[in-house]
C-alpha positions as CSV (number, residue, x, y, z in Angstrom):
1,X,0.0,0.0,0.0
2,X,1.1,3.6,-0.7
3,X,0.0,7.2,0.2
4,X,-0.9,9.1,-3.1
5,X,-0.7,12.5,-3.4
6,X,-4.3,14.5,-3.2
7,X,-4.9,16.9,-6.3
8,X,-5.9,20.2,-5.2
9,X,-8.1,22.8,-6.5
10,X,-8.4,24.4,-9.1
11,X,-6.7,21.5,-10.8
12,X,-8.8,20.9,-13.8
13,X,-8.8,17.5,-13.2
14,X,-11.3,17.6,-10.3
15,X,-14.1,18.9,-12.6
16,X,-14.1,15.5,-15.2
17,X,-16.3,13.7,-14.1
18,X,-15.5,9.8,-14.2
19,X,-16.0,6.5,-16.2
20,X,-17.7,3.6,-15.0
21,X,-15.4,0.6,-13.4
22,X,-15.9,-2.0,-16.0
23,X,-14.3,-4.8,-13.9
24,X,-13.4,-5.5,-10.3
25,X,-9.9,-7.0,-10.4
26,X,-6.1,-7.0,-8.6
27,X,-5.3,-3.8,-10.3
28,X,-8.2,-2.4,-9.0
29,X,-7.9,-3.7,-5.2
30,X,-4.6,-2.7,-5.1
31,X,-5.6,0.9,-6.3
32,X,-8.4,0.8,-3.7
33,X,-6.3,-0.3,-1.0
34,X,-3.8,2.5,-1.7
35,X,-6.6,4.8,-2.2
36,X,-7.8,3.8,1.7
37,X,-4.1,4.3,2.7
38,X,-4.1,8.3,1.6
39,X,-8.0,8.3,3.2
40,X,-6.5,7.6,6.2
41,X,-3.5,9.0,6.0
42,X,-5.2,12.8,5.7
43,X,-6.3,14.2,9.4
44,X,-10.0,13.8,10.1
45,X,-10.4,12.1,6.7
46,X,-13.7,9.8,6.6
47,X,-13.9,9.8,3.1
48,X,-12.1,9.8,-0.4
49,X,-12.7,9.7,-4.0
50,X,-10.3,8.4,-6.8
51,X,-10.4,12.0,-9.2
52,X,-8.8,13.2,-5.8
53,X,-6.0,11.2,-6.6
54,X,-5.8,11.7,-10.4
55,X,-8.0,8.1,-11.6
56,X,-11.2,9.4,-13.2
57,X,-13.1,6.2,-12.6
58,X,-16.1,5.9,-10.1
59,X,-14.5,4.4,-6.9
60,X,-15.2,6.5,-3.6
61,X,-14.8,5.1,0.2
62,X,-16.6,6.5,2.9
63,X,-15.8,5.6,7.1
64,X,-17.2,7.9,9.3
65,X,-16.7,4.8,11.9
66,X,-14.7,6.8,14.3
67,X,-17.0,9.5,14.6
68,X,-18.6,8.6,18.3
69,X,-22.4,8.5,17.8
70,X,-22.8,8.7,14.2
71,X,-25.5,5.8,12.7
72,X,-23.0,4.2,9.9
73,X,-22.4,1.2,8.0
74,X,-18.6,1.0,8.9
75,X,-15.9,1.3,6.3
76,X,-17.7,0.8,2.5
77,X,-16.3,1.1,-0.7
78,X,-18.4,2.7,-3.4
79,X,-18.1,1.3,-6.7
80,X,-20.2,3.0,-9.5
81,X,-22.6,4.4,-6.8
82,X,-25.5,5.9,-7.5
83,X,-28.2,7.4,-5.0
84,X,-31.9,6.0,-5.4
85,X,-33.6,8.1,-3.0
86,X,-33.3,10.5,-0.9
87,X,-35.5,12.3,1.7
88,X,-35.2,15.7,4.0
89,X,-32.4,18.5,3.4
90,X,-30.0,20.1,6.3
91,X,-27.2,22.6,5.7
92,X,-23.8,21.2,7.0
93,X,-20.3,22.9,7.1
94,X,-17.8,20.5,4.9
95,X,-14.5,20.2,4.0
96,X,-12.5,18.4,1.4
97,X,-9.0,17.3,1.2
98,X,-8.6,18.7,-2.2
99,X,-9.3,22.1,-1.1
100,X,-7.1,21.5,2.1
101,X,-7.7,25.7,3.0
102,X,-11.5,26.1,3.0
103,X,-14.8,24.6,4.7
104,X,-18.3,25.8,3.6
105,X,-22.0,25.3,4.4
106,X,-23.7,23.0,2.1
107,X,-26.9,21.4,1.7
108,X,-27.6,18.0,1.2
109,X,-30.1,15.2,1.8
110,X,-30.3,13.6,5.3
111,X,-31.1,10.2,4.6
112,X,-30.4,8.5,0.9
113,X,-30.3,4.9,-0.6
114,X,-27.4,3.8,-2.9
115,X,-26.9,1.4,-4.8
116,X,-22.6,0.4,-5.4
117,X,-20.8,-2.7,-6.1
118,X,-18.3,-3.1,-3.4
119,X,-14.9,-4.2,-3.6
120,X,-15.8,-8.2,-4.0
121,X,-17.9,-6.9,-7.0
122,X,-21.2,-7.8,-5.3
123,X,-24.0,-5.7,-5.8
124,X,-25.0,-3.6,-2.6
125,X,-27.7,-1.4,-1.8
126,X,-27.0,0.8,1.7
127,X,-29.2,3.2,3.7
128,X,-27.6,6.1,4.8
129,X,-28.6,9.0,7.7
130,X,-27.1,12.5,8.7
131,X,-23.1,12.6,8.8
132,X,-22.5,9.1,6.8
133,X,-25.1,10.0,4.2
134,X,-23.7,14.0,3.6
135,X,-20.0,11.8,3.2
136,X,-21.6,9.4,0.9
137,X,-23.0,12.7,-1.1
138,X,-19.6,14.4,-1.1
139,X,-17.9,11.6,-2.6
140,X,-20.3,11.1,-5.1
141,X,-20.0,14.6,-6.0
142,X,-16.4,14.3,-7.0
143,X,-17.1,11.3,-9.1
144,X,-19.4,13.8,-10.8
145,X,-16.4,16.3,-11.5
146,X,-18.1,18.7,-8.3
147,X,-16.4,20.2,-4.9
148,X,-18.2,21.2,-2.4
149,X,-17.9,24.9,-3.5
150,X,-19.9,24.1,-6.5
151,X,-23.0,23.5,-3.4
152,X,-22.2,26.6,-1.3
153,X,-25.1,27.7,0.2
154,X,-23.8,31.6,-0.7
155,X,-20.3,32.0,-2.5
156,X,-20.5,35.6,0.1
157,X,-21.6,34.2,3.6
158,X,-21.0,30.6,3.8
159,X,-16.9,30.0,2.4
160,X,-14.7,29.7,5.6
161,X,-11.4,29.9,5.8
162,X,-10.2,26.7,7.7
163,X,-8.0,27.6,11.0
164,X,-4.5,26.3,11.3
165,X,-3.8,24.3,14.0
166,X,-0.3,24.1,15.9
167,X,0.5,20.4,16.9
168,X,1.4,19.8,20.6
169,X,4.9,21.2,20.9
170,X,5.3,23.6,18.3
């Protein structure tokens, strides 16, 4: 496994949206693993999407696991998801790794249904709520060639710049 390096904004890359995974093989479990590695690898980081790292296919994994509290399905990997339903809307403040210097208030459904194979290939249909789901959406969104900024409540009132924070020692 290996840490990739994250593309950041505004590298055009982030705004092609991605091809459908036509096969679920080594090559691509390998790339998934490594893909997991960088997820994890990136503070606070419960979710990741391959056009972050440069592969315009549709492959996203969301863990919001960690997050004490939060209703979730554990660690998923999202292969060529789409979202059946959806139901309610709540404004949320999100960040992204691939624009490492900004959060912003965004509004997205609180409960959806998608439908993904997941890493075995197997076709999977999850049910998602509040903090997992708005993850689930994000992802998706980059697999769609969209940021969070694209979803700004207001480009004026709701952009944030994100506060630095010292490590213990420094």
């Amino acid at each position: 496994m290996a840490s990739l390096p994250i593309i950041t904004y505004p590298d055009s890359r982030l705004k092609t949206p991605s091809e459908p995974v036509e096969k679920v093989d080594e090559a691509l479990l390998a790339f998934i693993a490594d893909l997991e590695q960088t997820m994890r690898a990136g503070p606070g980081g419960v979710g990741i999407a391959a056009p972050q790292v440069g592969r315009a296919i549709r492959v996203a994994i969301v863990d919001v696991s960690s997050r004490k509290d939060t209703p979730n399905n554990g660690r998923v990997v999202l292969i060529n998801p789409e979202i059946t339903k959806w139901d309610g809307f709540a404004v949320g403040r999100e960040g992204c790794m691939s624009v490492p210097d900004y959060t912003g208030a965004v509004i997205r459904a609180e409960k959806i249904e998608l439908q993904c194979l997941d890493e075995l290939g197997a076709e999977r249909t999850y049910q998602m709520e509040g903090f997992e789901a708005r993850a689930a959406q994000h992802e998706i969104d980059h697999l769609d060639g969209l940021l969070f900024l694209d979803r700004l409540v207001s480009r004026s009132g709701d952009l944030f710049r994100r506060k630095a924070y010292k490590k213990k020692g420094e």
